[in-house]
N, C-alpha and C positions, 0 to 999 in steps of 0.2 A: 420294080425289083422285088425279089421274093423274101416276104421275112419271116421269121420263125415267131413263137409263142414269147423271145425277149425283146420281142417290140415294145409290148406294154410295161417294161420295166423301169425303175428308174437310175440302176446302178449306168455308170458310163461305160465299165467292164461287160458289162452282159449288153447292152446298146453295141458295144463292137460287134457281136458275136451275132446279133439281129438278125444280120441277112446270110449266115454262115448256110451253104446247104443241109447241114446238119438239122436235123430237127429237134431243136433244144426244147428246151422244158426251164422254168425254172425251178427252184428245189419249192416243193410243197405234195399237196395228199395225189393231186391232180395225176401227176408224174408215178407215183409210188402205184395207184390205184391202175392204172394204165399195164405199169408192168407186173401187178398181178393179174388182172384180166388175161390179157395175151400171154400170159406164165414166160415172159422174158426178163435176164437180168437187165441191171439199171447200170451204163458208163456214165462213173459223177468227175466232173471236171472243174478242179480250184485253182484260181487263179486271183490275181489282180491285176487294173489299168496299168499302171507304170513297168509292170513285169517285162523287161526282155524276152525271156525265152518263150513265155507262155505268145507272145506276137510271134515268133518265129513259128511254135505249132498249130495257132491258126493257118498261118502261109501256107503251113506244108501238108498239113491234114486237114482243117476241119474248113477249109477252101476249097479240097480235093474234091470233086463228086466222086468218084471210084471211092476213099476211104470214108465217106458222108454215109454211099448206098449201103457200105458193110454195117457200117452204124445202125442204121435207119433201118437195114431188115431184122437186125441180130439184138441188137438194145433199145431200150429208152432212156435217152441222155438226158442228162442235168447239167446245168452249166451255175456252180457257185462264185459270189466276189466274196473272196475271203474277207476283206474288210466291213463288206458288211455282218457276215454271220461267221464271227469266229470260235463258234461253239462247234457249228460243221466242219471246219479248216481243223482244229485241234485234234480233234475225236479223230479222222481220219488222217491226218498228218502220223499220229500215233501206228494206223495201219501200215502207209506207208514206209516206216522207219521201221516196223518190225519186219516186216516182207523185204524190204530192199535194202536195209540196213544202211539209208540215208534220207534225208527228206530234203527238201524246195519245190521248188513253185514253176510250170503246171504239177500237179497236182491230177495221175490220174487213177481212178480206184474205179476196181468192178464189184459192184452190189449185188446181192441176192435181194429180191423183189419187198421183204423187210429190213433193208436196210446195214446188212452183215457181207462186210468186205472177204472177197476170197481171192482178192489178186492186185497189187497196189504197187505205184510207179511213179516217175516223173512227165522228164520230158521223151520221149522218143522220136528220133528219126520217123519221116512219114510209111516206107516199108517194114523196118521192123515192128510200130505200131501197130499196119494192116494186119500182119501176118499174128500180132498178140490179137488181136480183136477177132480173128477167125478162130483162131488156137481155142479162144475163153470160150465164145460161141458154142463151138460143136462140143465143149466138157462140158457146160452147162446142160445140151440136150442129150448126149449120151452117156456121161458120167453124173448123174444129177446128185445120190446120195454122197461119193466122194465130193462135189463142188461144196454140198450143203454142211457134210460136219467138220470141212475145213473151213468155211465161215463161220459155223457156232464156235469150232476151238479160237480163232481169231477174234472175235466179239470178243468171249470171254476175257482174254489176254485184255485187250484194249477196258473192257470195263475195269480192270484192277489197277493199269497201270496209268491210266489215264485220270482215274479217282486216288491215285498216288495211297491203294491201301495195299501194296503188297510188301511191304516190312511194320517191324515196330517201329513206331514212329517218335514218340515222347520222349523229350528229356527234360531237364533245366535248365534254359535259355540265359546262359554266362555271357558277357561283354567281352571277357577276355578270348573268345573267338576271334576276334580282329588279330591277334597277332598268328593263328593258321593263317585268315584269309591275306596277310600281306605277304606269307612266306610263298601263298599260291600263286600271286600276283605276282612276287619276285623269279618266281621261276618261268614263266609265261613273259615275261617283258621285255621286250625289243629293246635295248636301252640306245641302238645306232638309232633307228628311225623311228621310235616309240611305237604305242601301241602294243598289245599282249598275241604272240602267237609270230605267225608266215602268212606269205599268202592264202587265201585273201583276206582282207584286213577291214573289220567293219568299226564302226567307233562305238567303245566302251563305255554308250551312254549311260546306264546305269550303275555304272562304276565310278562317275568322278563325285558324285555325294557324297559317295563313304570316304574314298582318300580326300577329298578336301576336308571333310567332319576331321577325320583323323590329324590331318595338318594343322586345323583351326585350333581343335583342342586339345591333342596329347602332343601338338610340335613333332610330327613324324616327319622327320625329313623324307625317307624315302617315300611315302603317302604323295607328297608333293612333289616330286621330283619324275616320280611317274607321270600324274597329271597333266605335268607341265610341259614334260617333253611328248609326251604327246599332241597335246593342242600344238604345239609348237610346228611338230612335226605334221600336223593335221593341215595347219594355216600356209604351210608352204607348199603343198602338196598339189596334185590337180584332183583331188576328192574336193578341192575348193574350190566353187567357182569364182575366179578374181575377178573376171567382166563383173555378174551380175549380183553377186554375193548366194550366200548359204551354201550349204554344203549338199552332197551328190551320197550316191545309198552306202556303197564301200566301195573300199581300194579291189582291184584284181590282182597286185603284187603289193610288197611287203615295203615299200616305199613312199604308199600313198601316191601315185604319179594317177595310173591309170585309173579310173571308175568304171561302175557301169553307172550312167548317167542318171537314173533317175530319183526325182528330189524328193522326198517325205517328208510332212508337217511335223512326224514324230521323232525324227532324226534332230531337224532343224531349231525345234522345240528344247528340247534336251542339249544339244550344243551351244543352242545363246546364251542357255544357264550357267554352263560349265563356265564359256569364254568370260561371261558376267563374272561369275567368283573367282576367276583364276586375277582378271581386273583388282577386283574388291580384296585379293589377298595380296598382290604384288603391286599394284599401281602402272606395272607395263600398260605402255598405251596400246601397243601391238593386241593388248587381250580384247581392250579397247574396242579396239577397228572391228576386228572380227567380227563382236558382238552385233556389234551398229550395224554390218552389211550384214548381219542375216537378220535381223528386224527390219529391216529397209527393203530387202526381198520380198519378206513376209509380208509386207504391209501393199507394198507395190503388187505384187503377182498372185499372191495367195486369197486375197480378201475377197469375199462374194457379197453380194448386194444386202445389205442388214449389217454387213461388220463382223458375220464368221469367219471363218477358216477353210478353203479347202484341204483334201486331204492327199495329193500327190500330182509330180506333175512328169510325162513319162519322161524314157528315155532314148524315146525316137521320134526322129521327125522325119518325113519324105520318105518313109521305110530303109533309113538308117540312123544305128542306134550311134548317139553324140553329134551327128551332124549339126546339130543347133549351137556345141558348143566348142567346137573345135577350126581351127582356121589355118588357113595357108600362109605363107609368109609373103605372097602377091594380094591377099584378101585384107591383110592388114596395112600396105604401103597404099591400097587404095582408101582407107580410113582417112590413116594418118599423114603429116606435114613428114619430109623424110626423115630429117633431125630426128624428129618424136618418135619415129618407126623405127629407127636405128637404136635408141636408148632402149623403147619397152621390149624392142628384141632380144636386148640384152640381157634385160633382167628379167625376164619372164620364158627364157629356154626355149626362145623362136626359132625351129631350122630349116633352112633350104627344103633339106628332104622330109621333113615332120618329125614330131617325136613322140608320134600317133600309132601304135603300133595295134593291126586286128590282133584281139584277141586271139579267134581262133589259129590263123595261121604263123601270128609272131611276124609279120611282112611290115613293112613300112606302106604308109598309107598315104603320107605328102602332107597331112595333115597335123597341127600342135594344137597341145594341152597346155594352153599358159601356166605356169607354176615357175616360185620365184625359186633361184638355184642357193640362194640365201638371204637371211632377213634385209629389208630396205637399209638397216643404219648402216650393215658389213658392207654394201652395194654401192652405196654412198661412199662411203669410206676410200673405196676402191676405187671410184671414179672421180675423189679427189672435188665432191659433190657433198653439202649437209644434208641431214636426213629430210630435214621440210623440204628445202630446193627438188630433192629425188622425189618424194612423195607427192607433191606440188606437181610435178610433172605428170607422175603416174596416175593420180586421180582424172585431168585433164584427158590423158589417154584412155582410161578405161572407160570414162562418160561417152567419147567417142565410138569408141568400139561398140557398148553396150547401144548406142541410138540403131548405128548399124545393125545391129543384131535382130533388134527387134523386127525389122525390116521382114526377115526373113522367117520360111514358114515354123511357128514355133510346135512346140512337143504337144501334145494333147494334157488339161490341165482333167483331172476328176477332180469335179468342184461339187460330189457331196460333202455334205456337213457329217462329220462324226463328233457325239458328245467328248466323248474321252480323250480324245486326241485334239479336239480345241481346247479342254483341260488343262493340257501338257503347255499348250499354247499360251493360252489365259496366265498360268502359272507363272511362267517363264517372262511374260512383256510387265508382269505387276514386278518381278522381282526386280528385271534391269531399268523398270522407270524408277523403281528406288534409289537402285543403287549409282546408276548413271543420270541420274536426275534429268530424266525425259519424262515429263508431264505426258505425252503423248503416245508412250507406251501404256499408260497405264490408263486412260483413257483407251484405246483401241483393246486392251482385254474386258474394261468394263462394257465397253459395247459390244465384244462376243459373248460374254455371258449372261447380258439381256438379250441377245438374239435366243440365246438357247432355253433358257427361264421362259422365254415369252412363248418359241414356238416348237419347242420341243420335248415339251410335258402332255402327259394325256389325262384324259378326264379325272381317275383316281389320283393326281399330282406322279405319278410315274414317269419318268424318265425317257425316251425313247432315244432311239441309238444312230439314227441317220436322217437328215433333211437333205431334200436336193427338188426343187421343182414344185415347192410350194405345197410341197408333201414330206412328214413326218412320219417316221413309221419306225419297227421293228423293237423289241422291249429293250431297252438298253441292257447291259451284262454288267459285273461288278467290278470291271476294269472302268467302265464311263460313269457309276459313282463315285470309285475312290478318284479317280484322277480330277475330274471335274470340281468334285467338294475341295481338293488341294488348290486345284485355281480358284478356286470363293475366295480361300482362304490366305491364300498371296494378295490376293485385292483385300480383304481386311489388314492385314499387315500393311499393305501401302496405301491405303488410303485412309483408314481407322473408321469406316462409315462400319456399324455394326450391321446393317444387312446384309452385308459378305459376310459374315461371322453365321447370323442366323440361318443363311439359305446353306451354310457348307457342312452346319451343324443339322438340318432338314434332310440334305442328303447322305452324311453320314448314318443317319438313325437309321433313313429308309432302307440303306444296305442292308443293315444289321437285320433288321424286320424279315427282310426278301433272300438276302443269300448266307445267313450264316446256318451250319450244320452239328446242330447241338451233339450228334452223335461221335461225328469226327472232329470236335472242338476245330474248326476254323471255316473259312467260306469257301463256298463253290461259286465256279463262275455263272450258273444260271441260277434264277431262280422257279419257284415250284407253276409261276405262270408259264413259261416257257414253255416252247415243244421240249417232246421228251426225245433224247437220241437216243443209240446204244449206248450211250454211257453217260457219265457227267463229270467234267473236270474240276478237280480239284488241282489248281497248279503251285510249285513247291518253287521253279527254278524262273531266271530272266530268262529275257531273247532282246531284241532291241528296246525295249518299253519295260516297266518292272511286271512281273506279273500279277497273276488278278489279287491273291492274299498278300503281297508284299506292297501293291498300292494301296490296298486297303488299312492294313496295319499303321503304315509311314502316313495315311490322312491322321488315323486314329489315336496316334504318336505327339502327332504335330498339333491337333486338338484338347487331346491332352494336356501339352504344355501351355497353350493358352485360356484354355479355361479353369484345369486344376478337378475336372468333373472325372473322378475315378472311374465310373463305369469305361470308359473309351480307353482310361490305361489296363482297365483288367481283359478286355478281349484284345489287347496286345500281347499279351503274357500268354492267354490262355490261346493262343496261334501259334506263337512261337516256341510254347512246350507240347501243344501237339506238332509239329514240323521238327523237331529239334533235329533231329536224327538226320534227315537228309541236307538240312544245312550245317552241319557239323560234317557233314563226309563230304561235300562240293560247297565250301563257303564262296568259292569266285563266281559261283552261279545262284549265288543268293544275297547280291547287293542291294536288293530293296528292301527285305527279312533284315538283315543285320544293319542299314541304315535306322529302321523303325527301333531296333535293338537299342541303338546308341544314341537315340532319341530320346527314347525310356529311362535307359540306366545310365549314361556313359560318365555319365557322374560320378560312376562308383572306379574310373579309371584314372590314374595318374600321368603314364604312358602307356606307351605300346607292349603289352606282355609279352613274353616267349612262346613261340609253336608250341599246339598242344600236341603231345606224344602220338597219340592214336588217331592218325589219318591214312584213308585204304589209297593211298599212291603206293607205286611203284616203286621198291625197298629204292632203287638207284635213283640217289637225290636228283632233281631236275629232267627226270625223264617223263615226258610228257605223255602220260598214259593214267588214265586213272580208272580202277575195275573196281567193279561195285559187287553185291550179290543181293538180290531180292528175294524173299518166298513168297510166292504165290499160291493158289488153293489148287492142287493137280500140277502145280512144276515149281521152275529155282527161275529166275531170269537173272542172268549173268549180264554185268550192263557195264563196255568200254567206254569211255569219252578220250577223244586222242588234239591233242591240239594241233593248232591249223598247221599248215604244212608239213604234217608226220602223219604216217598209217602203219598198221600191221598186219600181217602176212595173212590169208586164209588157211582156212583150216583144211582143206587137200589143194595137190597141184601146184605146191608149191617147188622152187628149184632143188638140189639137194643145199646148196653152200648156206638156206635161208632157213628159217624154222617156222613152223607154220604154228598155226593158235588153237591149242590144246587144254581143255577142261575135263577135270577128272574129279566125277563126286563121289564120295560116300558119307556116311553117315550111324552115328551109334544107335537109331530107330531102324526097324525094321522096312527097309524102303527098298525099292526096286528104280533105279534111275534110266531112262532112257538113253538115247543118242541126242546130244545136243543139235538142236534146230539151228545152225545157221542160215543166215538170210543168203541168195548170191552175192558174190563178192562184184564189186568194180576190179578192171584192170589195167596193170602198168607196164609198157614196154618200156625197157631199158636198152643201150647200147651192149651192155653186159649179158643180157637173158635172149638166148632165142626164143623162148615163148612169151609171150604177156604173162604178166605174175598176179596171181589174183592176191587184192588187197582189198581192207577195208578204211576208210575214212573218215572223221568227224564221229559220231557213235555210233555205235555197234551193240543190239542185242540178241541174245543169245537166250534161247527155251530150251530149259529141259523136263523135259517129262518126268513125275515121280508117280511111280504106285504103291499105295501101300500093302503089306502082307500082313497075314493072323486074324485074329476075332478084333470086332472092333472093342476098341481101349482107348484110353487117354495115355500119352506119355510123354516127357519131357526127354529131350537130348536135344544133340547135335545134328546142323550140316555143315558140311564141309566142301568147298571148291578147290582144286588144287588147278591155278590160272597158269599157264605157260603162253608168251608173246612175246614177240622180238620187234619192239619200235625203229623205222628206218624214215627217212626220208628219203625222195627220187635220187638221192647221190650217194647216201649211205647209210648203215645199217648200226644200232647199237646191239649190246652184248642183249642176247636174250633173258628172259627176265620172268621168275616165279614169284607168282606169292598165293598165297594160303588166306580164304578167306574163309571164316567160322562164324555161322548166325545159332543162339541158342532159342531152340522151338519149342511149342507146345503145340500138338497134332491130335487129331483122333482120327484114329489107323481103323480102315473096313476091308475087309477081304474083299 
């Protein structure tokens, strides 16, 4: 069989891609150097193993020899795993979200032969891909200065925005921001099926720190009442696997029923904890069980030889996605005794015709998503059954099931080692061997984090960021210090051996040393060994993990409080007043930031304070829209965030009965504004609209161009955005909606 240049690699993501006809590359000078020679752009391709769609575009395209050949005479491909190099995923995730005005994974972006995006995507269909990859092609060789100074104006953007310097940033970092970030919380929350948003629905790991802090110590009833109805809502749900435990990536509806199937260390990490505290606050044994079956998972499935951690396990098997975890209602009578098959039927929403339904077509598939239709006591109750008796039963069933299962062909496990995300890991089994008094959890982190002590430090005592095959490599980032020093430092708490103290306090310093940025007071996620991209992130907001300064802070928080060593509380403060400003305008996207906060000071709070006045939402209370304005050097970047299940209109071609999203600047300096740069819209057929209605979803940024007029000066004023948007969802539309947003500048204006 023929294999490409990701033979010799050792990701399990770029191993699929091996023998693709494509002639991949992996990212390095090798690839870069190649397509300067032969003066062709670079097609860079991000992905990860567990990713659904990114398997579906190998199938369709990079399988194809016809779209292989267009590749192979027209580019030189790169195929990245974003989990290994999240500095490349980020940087160009960034292009992608400007260009298309959304992002996920594949991930695919056209480079200029240094490294500068001029066209950026996702997943496409295999013909409309071919036909981009011809389109890019021939403007590359007949349009070359247009290809090239809309990749330096794209760099540019991406270096400011992505080093998060395009506002003032600084404030004084107040406690009493918790009562914004709960009023943002309260408007975003499911309260029928928990969770924050519509479909789809991912779990708010970083979010249940601060509401249980909050419940621990200011007795915030709603704090806790979110949390809880969530897990709640989480534990019954098919996001959870009840066969084999732990939880699956997100919901695809607003119920929790459906997932896309595949399992993450760093989901499952984060959720044992939550389940753990939600235990330790209420005593439900329900939080209980949780806990135990995804430590039980983890321990069974995820472990690799030494006692780490893998890092994901997909979400397909036999080239269908869930097959592994879905079953017929004849697949299960041949498990079980019929009695027993009759009962788990019951309670776990078994039906004749499935209750499995494809994604894409909405069809019934014959196949079920076990998930209980209410907790085991109500179940019981009903069947005139005590809880133990039903549960007693249920265990017995699902041991069965799970023997069965195994049987059959399981999903592909990627069992590299990542530091940071065994971190999470480490963290999380030191916490629940405390608190659940399982010896054996906290044993199994201490022995992940001698695997990684031992074999995944490089000669200068430096960190490295992946093992997998008896090979170390790649310089760790400052998401795999701070999260890893927080596992040290959960095994010193549970165990009191002070060499978790010292080794968490080793890797704390080393951060400090390698990635903080005395200029911008806070850290970058690479450090100065590092390759240099086009740009370097400085990250402000979460995604599913806290980001790179908000796990650094919350080690150096939590450090802090155990040793009493001020330096680790002053580069707390001195983060969080250079940040202020963006986590004061998006506090629900800054749960790791404001957990560090109330680590530091929360001391200085009683309860929960009142909302503070000045938040750029949408004047109409509960309307899920939030516009931002940034200045940049040469534009304004106008930045929506819209939550799940709601978008707004584009800015042409829209119906008449709808209002499309209009920005209007001016300003008391001398400025000339351009036409604002929207990205293409995605679009929505209605039963109502004969045309597809272009929309935008999730966030939305907007460039606009300024030039300045006169001799060059310094001067201080105003800009102004005047935002026009009408938030709808696919059934209905709110009243449209202005607001004014005013940044006061200091410029110096050149003719």
């Amino acid at each position: 069989m023929q294999s490409n240049r990701l033979i010799h690699e050792k990701s399990p993501y770029l191993l699929q891609h091996a023998h693709n006809p494509v002639d991949w590359y992996p990212w390095g000078e090798e690839a870069f150097e190649r397509a300067a020679q032969e003066d062709k752009p670079i097609f860079l391709s991000v992905g990860y193993s567990s990713c659904h769609w990114c398997h579906v575009m190998e199938q369709e395209s990079f399988e194809n020899p016809r779209i292989a050949d267009i590749l192979n005479r027209n580019f030189v491909c790169i195929k990245v795993d974003r989990e290994e190099r999240p500095d490349i995923d980020d940087i160009y995730m960034t292009a992608v979200q400007l260009l298309a005005g959304r992002g996920g994974w594949p991930m695919s972006v056209f480079l200029t032969p240094e490294g500068e995006p001029f066209f950026a995507g996702t997943y496409y269909p295999p013909e409309i891909f071919a036909q981009i990859a011809r389109q890019l092609a021939d403007a590359y060789q007949n349009r070359r200065d247009e290809v090239l100074q809309s990749a330096r104006e794209i760099a540019g953007v991406i270096q400011q925005v992505a080093a998060a310097q395009y506002e003032q940033m600084e404030g004084e970092p107040d406690p009493r921001i918790v009562g914004s970030y709960l009023q943002q919380m309260r408007q975003h929350f499911d309260p029928i099926h928990g969770g924050f948003g519509s479909a789809p629905k991912f779990p708010p790991n970083t979010a249940f720190p601060v509401l249980f802090w909050l419940a621990e110590n200011l007795d915030s009833e709603d704090a806790l009442q979110m949390a809880l109805r969530t897990l709640d809502a989480m534990a019954l749900g098919g996001i959870r696997d009840h066969i084999g435990g732990g939880f699956h990536r997100y919901s695809t509806d607003a119920e929790w029923l459906l997932p896309h199937f595949e399992k993450m260390l760093t989901d499952n990490a984060q959720l044992g904890w939550a389940y753990t505290e939600a235990y330790s606050l209420t005593g439900n044994a329900q939080y209980e069980e949780a806990a135990q079956q995804i430590y039980q998972w983890a321990l069974r499935e995820m472990r690799v030889e030494g006692g780490a951690f893998a890092s994901a396990i997909d979400a397909d098997s036999e080239g269908e996605e869930g097959k592994y975890y879905t079953w017929t209602l004849g697949e299960i009578r041949q498990v079980l005794p019929p009695a027993l098959a009759d009962l788990f039927c019951n309670v776990y929403s078994i039906r004749p015709d499935g209750n499995y339904r494809d994604e894409a077509t909405g069809q019934p598939t014959g196949r079920n998503i076990p998930h209980l239709r209410a907790p085991l006591h109500q179940i019981a109750a009903e069947l005139g059954m005590t809880p133990n008796e039903l549960k007693d039963k249920m265990d017995t069933a699902r041991e069965m099931l799970l023997q069965a299962r195994q049987q059959r062909v399981p999903p592909l496990r990627d069992d590299k080692v990542l530091a940071g995300w065994n971190g999470l890991m480490i963290e999380s089994l030191a916490y629940a061997g405390l608190v659940l008094e399982r010896e054996e959890y906290v044993q199994a982190a201490a022995e992940a984090a001698r695997f990684i002590l031992e074999k995944m430090m490089d000669g200068e005592g430096r960190l490295l960021r992946r093992y997998r095959d008896g090979e170390a490599a790649i310089p760790a980032y400052l998401e795999d210090y701070a999260l890893l020093g927080a596992g040290l430092l959960e095994l010193f708490e549970a165990t009191e051996d002070e060499i978790w103290l010292t080794k968490a306090k080793r890797l704390a310093n080393r951060a400090i040393a390698d990635f903080w940025d005395e200029e911008q007071q806070a850290f970058v996620n690479t450090a100065d060994y590092h390759e240099r991209l086009i740009a370097r992130v400085k990250e402000v907001h979460d995604r599913s993990t806290p980001c790179g300064n908000g796990a650094m802070v919350r080690l150096l928080a939590k450090l802090y409080g155990v040793t009493g060593e001020e330096n680790y509380g002053y580069f707390v403060y001195r983060v969080l007043r250079s940040l202020w400003s963006p986590i004061q305008k998006y506090p629900q996207g800054s749960d790791s930031l404001i957990h560090a906060l109330l680590l530091l000071a929360g001391d200085e709070l009683d309860e929960v304070p009142e909302a503070e006045e000045a938040q750029p939402v949408m004047p109409a209370s509960g309307l899920p829209v939030n516009v931002e304005m940034h200045i940049m050097e040469g534009g304004v970047m106008v930045r929506f965030l819209m939550e799940r299940g709601w978008h707004i209109n584009g800015a042409e071609g829209v119906p008449e009965e709808l209002v499309p999203t209009r920005i209007e600047m001016s300003s008391t300096l001398s400025l000339i504004f351009g036409e604002p740069m929207f990205p293409p819209p995605d679009t929505l057929q209605t039963s109502e609209s004969a045309q597809p209605i272009p929309i935008y979803r999730g966030e939305l940024r907007v460039v606009v161009p300024v030039i300045g007029i006169g001799e060059v000066t310094e001067d201080t004023g105003e800009i102004r955005a005047r935002v026009t948007c009408q938030p709808c969802t696919e059934t209905e539309c709110a009243l449209p909606q202005t607001v004014e947003l005013v940044e006061q500048v200091r410029l110096q204006l050149r003719g």
